[in-house]
MDAnalysis code that builds the backbone (N, CA, C; Angstrom):
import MDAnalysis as mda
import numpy as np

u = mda.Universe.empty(357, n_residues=119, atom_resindex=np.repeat(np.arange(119), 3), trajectory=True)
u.add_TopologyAttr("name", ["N", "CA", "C"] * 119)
u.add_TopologyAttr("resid", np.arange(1, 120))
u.add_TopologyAttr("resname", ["UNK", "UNK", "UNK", "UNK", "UNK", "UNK", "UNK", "UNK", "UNK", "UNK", "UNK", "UNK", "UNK", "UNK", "UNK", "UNK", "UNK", "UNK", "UNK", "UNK", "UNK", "UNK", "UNK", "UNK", "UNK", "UNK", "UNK", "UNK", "UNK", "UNK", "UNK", "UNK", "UNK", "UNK", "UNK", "UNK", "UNK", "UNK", "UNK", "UNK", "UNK", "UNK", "UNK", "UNK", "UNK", "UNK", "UNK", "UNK", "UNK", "UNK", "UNK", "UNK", "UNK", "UNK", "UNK", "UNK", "UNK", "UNK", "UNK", "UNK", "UNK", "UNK", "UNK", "UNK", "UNK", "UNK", "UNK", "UNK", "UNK", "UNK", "UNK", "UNK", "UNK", "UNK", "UNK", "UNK", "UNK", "UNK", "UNK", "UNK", "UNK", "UNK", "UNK", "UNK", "UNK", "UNK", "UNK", "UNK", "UNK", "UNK", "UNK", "UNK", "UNK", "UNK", "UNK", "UNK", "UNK", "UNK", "UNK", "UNK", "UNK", "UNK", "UNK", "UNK", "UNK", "UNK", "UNK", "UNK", "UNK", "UNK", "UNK", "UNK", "UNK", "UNK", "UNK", "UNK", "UNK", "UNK", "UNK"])
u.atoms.positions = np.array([
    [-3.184, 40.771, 109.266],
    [-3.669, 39.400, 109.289],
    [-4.651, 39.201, 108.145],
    [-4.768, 38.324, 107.428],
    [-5.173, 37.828, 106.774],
    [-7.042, 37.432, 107.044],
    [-7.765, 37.919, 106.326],
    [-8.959, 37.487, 106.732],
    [-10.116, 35.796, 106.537],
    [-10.013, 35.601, 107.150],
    [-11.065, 34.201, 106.731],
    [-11.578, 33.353, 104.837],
    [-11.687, 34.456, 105.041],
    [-12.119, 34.595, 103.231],
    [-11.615, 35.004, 102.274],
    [-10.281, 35.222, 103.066],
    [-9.156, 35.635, 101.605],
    [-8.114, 34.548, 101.883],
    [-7.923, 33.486, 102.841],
    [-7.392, 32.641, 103.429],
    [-7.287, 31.481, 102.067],
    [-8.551, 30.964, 101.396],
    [-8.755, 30.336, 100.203],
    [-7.449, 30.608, 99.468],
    [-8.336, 32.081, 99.054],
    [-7.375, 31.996, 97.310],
    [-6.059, 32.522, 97.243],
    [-5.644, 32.982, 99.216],
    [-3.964, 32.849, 98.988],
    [-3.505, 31.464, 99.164],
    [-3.999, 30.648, 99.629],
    [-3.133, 29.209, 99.992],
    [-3.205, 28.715, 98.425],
    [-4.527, 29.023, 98.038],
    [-4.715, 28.452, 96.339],
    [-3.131, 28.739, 95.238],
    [-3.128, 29.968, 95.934],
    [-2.057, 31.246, 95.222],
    [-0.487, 30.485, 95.786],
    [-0.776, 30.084, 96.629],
    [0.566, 29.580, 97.188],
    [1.134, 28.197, 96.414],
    [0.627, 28.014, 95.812],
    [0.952, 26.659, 95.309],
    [2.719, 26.255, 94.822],
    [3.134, 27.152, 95.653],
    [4.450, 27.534, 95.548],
    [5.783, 27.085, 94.127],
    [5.884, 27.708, 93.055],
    [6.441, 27.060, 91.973],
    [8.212, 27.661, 92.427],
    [9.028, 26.867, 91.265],
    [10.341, 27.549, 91.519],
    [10.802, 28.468, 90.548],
    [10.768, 29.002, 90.801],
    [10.973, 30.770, 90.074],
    [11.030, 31.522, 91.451],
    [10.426, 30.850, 92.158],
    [9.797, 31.358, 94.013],
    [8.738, 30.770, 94.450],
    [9.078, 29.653, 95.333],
    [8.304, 28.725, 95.457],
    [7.633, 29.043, 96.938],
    [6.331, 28.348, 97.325],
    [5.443, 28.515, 98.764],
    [4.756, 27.549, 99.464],
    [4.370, 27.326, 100.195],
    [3.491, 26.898, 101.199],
    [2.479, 25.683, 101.635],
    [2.281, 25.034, 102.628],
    [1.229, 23.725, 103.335],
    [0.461, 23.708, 104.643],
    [0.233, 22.570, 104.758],
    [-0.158, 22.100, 106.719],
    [-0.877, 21.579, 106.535],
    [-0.785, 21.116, 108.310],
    [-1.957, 20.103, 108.350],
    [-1.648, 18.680, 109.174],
    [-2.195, 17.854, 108.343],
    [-1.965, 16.596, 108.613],
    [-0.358, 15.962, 108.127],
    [-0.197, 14.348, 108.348],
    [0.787, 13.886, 107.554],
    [0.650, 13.680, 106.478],
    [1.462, 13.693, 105.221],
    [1.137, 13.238, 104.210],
    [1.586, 11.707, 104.200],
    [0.416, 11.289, 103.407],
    [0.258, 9.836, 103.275],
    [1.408, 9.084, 102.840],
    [2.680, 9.658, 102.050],
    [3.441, 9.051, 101.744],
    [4.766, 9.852, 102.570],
    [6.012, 8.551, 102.871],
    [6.934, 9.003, 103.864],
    [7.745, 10.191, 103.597],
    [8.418, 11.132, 104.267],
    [9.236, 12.476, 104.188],
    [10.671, 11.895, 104.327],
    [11.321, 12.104, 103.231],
    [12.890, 11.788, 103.943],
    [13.544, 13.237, 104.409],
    [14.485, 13.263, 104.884],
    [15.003, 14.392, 105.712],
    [16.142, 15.167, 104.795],
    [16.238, 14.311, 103.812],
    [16.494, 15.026, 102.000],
    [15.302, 15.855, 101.676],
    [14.240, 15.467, 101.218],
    [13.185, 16.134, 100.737],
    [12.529, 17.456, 102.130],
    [12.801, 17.275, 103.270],
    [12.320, 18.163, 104.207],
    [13.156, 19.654, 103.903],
    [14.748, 19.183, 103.979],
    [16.095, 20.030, 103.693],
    [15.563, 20.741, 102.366],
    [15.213, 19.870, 101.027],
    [15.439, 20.646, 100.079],
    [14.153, 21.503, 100.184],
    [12.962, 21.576, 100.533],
    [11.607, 22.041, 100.684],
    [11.809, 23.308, 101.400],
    [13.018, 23.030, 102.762],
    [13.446, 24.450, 103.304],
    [14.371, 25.080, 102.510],
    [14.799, 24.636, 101.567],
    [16.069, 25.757, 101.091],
    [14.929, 26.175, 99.722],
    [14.067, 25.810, 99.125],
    [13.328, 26.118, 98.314],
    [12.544, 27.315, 99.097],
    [11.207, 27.160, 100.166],
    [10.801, 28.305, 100.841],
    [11.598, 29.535, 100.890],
    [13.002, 28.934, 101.535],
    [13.581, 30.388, 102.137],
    [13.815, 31.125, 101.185],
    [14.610, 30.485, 99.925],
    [14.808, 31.227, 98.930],
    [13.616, 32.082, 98.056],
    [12.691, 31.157, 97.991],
    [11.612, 31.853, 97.104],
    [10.441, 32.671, 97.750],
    [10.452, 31.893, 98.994],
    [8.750, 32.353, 100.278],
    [9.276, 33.561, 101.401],
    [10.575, 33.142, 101.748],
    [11.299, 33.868, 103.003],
    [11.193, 35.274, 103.021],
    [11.259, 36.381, 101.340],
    [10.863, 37.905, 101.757],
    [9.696, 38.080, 102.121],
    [8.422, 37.156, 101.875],
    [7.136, 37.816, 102.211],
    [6.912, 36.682, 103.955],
    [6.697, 35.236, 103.513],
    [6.134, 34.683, 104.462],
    [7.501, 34.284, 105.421],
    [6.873, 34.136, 106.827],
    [7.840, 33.299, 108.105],
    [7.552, 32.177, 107.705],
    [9.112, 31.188, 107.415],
    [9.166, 29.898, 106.980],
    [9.874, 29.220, 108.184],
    [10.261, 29.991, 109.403],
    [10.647, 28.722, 110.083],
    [9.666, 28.451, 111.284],
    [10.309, 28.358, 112.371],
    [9.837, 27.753, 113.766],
    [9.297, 29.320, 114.581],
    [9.927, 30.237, 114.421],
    [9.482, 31.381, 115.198],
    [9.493, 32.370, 114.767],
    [10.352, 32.550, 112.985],
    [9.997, 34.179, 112.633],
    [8.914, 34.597, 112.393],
    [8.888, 35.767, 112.324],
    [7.946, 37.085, 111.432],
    [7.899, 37.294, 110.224],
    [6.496, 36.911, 109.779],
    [6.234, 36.940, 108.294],
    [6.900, 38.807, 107.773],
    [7.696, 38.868, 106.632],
    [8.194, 40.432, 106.659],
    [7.546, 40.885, 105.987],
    [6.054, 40.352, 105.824],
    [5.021, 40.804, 104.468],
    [3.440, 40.633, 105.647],
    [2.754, 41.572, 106.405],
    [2.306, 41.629, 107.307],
    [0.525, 40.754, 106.912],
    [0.132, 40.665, 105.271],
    [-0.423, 39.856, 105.144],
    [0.172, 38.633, 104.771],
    [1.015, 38.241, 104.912],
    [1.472, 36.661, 104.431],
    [1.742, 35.956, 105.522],
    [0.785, 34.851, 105.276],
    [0.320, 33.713, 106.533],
    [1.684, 33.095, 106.649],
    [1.987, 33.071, 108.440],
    [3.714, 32.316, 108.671],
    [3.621, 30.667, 108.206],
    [4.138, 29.854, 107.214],
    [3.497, 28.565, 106.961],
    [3.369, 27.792, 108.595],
    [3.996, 27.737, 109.641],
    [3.882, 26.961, 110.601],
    [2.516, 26.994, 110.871],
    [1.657, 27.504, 110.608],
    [0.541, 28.188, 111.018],
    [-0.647, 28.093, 109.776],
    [-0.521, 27.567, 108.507],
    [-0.820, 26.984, 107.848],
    [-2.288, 25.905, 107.886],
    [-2.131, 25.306, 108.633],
    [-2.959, 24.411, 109.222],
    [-3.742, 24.666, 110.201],
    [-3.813, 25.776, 110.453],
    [-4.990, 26.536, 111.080],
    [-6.460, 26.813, 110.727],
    [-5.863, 27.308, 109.245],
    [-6.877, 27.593, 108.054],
    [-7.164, 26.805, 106.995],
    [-5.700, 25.622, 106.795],
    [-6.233, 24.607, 105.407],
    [-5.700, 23.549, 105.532],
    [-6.464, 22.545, 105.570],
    [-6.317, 21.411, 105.658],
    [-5.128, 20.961, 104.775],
    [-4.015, 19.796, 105.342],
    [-3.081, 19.569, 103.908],
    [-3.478, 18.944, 103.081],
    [-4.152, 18.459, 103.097],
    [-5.124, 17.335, 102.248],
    [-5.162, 18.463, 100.833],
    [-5.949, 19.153, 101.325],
    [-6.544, 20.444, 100.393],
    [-5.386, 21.314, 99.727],
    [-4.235, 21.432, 100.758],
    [-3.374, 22.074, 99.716],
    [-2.864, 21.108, 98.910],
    [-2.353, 20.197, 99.105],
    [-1.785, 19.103, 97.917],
    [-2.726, 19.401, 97.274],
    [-3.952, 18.709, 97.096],
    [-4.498, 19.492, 96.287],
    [-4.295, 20.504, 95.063],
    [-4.017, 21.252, 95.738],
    [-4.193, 22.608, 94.998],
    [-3.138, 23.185, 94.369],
    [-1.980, 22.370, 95.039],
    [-0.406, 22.349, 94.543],
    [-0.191, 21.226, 93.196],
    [-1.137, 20.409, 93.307],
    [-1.243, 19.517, 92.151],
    [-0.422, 19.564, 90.650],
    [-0.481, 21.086, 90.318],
    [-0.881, 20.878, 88.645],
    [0.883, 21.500, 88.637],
    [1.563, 22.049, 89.800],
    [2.615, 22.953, 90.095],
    [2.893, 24.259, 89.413],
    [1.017, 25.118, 89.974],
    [0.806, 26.168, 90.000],
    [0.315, 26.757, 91.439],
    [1.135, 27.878, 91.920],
    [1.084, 28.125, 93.091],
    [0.786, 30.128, 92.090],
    [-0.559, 30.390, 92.772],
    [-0.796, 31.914, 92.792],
    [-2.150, 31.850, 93.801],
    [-1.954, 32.905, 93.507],
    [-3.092, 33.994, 94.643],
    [-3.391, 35.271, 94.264],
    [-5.091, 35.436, 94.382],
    [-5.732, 36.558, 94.403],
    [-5.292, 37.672, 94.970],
    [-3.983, 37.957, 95.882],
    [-3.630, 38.442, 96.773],
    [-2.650, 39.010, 95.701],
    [-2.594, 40.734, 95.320],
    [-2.212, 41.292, 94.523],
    [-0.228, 41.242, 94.927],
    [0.127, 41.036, 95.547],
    [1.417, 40.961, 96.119],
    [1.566, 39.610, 95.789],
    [1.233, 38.704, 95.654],
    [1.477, 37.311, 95.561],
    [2.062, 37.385, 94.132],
    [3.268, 36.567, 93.814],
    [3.715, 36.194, 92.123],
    [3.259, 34.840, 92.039],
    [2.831, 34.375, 90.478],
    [2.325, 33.006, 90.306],
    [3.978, 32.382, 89.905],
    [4.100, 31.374, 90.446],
    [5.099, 30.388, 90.500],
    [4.914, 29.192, 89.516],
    [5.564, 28.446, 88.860],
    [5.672, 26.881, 88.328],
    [6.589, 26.100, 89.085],
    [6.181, 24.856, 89.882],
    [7.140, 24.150, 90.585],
    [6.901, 22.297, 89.996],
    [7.921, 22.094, 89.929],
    [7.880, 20.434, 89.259],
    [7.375, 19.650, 90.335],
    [6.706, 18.431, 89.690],
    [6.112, 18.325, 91.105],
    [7.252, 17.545, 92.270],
    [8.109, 17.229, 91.728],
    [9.135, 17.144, 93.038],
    [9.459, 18.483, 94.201],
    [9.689, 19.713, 93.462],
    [9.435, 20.612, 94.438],
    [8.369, 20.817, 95.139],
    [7.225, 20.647, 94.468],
    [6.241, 20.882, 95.339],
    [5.828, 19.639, 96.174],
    [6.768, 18.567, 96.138],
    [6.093, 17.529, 97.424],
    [7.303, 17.993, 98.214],
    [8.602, 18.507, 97.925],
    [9.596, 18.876, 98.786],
    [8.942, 20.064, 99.850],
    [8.184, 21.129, 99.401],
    [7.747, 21.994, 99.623],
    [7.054, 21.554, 100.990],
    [5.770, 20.795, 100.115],
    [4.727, 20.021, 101.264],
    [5.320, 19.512, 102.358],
    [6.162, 18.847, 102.008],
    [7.007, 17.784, 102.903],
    [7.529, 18.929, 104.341],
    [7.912, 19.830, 103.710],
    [8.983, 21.127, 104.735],
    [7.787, 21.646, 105.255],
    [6.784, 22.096, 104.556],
    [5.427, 22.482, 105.713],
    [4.852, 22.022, 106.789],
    [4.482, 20.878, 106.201],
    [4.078, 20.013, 107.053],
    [4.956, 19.410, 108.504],
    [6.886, 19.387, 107.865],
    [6.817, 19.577, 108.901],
    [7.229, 20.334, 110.254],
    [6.513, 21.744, 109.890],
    [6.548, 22.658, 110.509],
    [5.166, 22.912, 111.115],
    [4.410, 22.031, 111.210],
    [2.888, 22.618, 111.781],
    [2.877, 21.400, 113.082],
    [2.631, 22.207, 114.069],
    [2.645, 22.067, 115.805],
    [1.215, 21.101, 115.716],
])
């Protein structure tokens, strides 16, 4: 598990790009999700997030520090990851983590599929 204070600069790290793209939660995002952009956000995760982090409803992260995204919003507000997904640089301090580039259409696809996966 992931500790409190390393929680930051992997979600920072997550900023999920496509080369291998990652991670959200939280709230809704302010602008609407179509069920196009949810679809493509999951086939982006699985492909790029799916060996380390749990991207759906009930798996097991297969990377024992990598936060399951449903669960996301425990620790960071979505507000804050948009944020941080902004510039569509997704890395992390977290020596296992790869830094990603995602356009920012992937990365609102991304957001979009996180978000809505958080209970």
């Amino acid at each position: 598990m992931i500790r409190k204070s390393g929680v930051n600069s992997l979600v920072v790290a997550m900023a999920v790009g496509v080369s291998a793209l990652c991670l959200l939660a939280g709230a809704t995002p302010a602008r609407a999700q179509s069920g196009d952009e949810i679809e493509q956000g999951r086939d982006l995760v699985q492909i790029n997030c799916g060996k380390c982090h749990a991207v759906g409803e009930a798996d097991a992260s297969p990377h024992h520090d990598a936060p399951a995204f449903r669960k996301l919003s425990d620790s960071f507000p979505m507000d804050a990851l948009e944020e941080a997904f902004s510039d569509g640089r997704i890395y992390s301090g977290h020596p296992d983590m790869p830094e990603f580039i995602a356009t920012p259409e992937q990365v609102d696809a991304i957001i979009a599929y996180i978000a809505s996966l958080q209970g």
